[in-house]
C-alpha positions as CSV (number, residue, x, y, z in Angstrom):
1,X,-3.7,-14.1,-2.6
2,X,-6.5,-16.1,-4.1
3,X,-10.2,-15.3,-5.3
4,X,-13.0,-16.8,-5.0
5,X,-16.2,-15.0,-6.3
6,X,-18.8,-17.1,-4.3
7,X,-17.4,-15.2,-1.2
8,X,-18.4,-11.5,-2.3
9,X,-22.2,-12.1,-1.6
10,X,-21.2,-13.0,1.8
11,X,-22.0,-11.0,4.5
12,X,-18.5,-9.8,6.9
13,X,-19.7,-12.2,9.5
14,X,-19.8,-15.2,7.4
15,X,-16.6,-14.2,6.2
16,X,-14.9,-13.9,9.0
17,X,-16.3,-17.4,11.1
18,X,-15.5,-19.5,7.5
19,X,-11.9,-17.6,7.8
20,X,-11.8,-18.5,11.8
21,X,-13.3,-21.8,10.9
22,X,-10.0,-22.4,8.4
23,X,-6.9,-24.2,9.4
24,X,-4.2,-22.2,9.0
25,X,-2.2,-25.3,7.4
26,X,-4.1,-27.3,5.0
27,X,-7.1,-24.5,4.4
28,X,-4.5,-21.7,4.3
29,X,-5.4,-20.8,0.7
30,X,-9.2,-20.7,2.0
31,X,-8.1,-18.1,4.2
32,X,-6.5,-16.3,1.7
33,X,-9.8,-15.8,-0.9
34,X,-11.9,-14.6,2.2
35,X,-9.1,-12.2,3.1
36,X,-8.8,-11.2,-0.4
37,X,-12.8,-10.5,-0.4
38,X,-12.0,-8.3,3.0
39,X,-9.8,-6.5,1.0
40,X,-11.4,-5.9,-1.9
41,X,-14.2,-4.8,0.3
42,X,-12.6,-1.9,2.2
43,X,-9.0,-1.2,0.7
44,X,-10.6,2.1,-0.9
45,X,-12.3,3.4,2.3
46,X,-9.2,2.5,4.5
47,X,-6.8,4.0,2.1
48,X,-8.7,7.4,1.8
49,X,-9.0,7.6,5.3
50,X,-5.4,7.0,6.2
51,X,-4.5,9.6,3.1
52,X,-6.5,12.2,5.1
53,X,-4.3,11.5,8.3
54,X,-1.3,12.0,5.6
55,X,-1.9,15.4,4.5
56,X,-2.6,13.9,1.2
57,X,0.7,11.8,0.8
58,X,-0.7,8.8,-1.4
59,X,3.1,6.9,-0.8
60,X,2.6,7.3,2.9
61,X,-1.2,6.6,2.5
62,X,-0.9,3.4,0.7
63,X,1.7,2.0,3.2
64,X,-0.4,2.5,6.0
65,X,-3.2,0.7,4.1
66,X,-0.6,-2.3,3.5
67,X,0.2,-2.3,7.2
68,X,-3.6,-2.2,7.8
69,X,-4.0,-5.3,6.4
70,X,-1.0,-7.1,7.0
71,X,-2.1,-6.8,11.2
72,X,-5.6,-7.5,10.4
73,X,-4.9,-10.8,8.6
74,X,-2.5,-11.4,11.4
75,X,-5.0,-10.9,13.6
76,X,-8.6,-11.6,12.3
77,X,-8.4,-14.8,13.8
78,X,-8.8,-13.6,17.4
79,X,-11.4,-10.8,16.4
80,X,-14.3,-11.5,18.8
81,X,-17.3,-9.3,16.3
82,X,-17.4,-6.7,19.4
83,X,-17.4,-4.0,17.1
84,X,-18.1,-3.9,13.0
85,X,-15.8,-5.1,10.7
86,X,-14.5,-1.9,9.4
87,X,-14.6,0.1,13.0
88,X,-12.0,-2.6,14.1
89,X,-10.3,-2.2,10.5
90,X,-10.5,1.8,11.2
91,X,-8.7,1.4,14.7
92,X,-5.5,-0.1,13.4
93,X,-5.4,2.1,10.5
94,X,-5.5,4.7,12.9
95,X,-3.0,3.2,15.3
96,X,-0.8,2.6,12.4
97,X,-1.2,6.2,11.3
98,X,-0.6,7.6,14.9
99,X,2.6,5.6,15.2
100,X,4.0,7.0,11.8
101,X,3.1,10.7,12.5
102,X,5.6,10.2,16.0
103,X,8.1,11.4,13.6
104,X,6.1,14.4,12.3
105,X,4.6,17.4,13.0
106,X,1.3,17.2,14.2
107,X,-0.2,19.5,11.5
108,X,1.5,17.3,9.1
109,X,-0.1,14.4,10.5
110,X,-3.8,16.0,10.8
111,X,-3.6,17.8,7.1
112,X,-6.5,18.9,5.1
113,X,-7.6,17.2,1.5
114,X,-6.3,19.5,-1.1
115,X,-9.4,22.1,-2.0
116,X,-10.7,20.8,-5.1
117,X,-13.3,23.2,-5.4
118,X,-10.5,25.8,-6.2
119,X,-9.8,24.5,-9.5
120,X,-13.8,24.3,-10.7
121,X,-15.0,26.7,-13.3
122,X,-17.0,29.2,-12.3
123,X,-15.5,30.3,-9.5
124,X,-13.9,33.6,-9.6
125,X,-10.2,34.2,-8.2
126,X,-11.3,36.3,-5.5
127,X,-12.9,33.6,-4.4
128,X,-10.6,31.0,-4.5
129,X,-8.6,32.8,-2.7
130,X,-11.1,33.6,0.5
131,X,-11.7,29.3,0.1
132,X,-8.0,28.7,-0.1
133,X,-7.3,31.2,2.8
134,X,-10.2,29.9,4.9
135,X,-8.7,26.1,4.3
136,X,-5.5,27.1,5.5
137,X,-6.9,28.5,9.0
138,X,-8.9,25.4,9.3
139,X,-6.0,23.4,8.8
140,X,-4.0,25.3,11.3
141,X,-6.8,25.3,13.9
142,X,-6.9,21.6,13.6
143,X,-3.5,21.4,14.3
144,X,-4.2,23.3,17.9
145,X,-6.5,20.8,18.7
146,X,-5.4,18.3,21.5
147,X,-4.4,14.5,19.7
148,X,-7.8,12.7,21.0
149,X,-9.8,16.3,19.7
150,X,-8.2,16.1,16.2
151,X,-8.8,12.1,15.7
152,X,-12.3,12.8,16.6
153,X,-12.9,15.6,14.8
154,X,-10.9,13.9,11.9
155,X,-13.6,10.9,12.2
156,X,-16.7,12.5,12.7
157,X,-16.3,15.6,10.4
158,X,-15.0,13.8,7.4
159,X,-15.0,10.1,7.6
160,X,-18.6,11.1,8.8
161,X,-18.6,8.3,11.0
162,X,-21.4,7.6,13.6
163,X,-20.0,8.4,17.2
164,X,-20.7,4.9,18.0
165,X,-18.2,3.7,15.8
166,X,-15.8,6.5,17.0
167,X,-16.6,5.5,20.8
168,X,-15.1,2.5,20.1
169,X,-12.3,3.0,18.3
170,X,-11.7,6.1,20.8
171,X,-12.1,4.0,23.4
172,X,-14.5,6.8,25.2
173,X,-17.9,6.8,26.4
174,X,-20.9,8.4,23.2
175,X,-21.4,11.2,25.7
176,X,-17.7,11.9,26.2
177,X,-17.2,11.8,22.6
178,X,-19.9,13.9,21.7
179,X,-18.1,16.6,24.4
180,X,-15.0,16.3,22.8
181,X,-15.8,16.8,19.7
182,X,-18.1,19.9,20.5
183,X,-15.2,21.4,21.9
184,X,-13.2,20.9,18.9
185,X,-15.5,22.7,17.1
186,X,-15.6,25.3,19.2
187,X,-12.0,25.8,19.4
188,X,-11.5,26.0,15.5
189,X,-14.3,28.6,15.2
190,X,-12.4,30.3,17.8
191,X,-9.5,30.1,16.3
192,X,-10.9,31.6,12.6
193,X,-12.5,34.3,14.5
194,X,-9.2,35.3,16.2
195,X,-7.6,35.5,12.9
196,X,-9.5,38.4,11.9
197,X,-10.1,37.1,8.5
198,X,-13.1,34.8,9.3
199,X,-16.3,36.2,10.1
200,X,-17.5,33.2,11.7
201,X,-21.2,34.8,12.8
202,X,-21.9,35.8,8.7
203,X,-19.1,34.8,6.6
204,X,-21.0,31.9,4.1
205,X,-18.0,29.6,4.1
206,X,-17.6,29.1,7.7
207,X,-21.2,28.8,8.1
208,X,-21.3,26.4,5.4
209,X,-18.7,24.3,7.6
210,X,-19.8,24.8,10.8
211,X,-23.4,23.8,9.6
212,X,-22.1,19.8,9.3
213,X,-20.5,19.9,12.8
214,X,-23.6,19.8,14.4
């Protein structure tokens, strides 16, 4: 696609009514620099997102960042500004990403990030392995979760995206939302308390996690 520098001051709105405004004929490379801009703009957020969704697979992350795109240009003619830029972007990454884990497990689809932190100096093998054991019963209480719980909880916990943004893209009332996603959380602490090896009421790591829920 092309590139035009003068667009990248440009503010997602202007972008999008100048690519509207285009011809699709005889302005068709116009509507290729703005896209390219769009692009440019929120290829990384979209791709790490989608990579989370992935379990971490960058070859299935990366194609569902193409496909992303390739429906949004498709589309971004008939997008009405309801909703933020990126929110609308988010909601057919996460379509696409929901169609593609159809043909996986759900735990699969709803994967954690690898635990970095495990291979930082300083920390002491014992604890590497409570962290590495702890991520592993957060992964599979994730999994438990109902679909809508998981994409919320997925959105909210680490996207950190405001529940306005998720209402949307949900399609759910704020106040429905904010229930659903309290009873993910409460289901996963659940879950690691269960297991018998999570003390969710002391243990630091588990208070360290459920500390951002809130």
């Amino acid at each position: 696609m092309a590139y035009r520098p003068e667009y990248q001051t440009l503010a997602d709105e202007e972008l999008v009514r100048l690519f509207q405004a285009a011809d699709a004929g005889s302005q068709r490379s116009e509507q290729d620099a703005i896209f390219t801009t769009l692009v440019e703009r929120y290829q990384k957020r979209i791709y790490f997102s989608a990579k989370k969704m992935v379990h971490g697979d960058h070859d299935e992350a990366d194609e569902i960042t193409q496909e992303t795109f390739v429906k949004a240009y498709q589309a971004l003619k008939s997008f009405r500004s309801e909703s933020k830029l990126y929110t609308w972007l988010y909601r057919i990454m996460m379509n696409a990403a929901i169609q593609k884990s159809r043909k996986k497990k759900v735990r699969e689809f709803f994967g954690l990030d690898s635990v970095k932190e495990l291979a930082e100096e300083g920390i002491e093998p014992e604890d590497r392995l409570l962290k590495l054991e702890t991520t592993q019963l957060i992964e599979e209480a994730i999994g438990t979760l109902p679909p809508k719980q998981q994409r919320v909880f997925m959105m909210r916990f680490y996207d950190e995206m405001p529940y306005e943004d998720i209402a949307t893209i949900i399609g759910t009332s704020v106040g429905g939302l904010k229930a659903n996603y309290f009873h993910a959380v409460k289901k996963i602490g659940e879950y690691l308390q269960a297991s018998g090896k999570v003390m969710t009421t002391e243990d630091s790591d588990f208070a360290e996690f459920s500390g951002g829920l809130s």
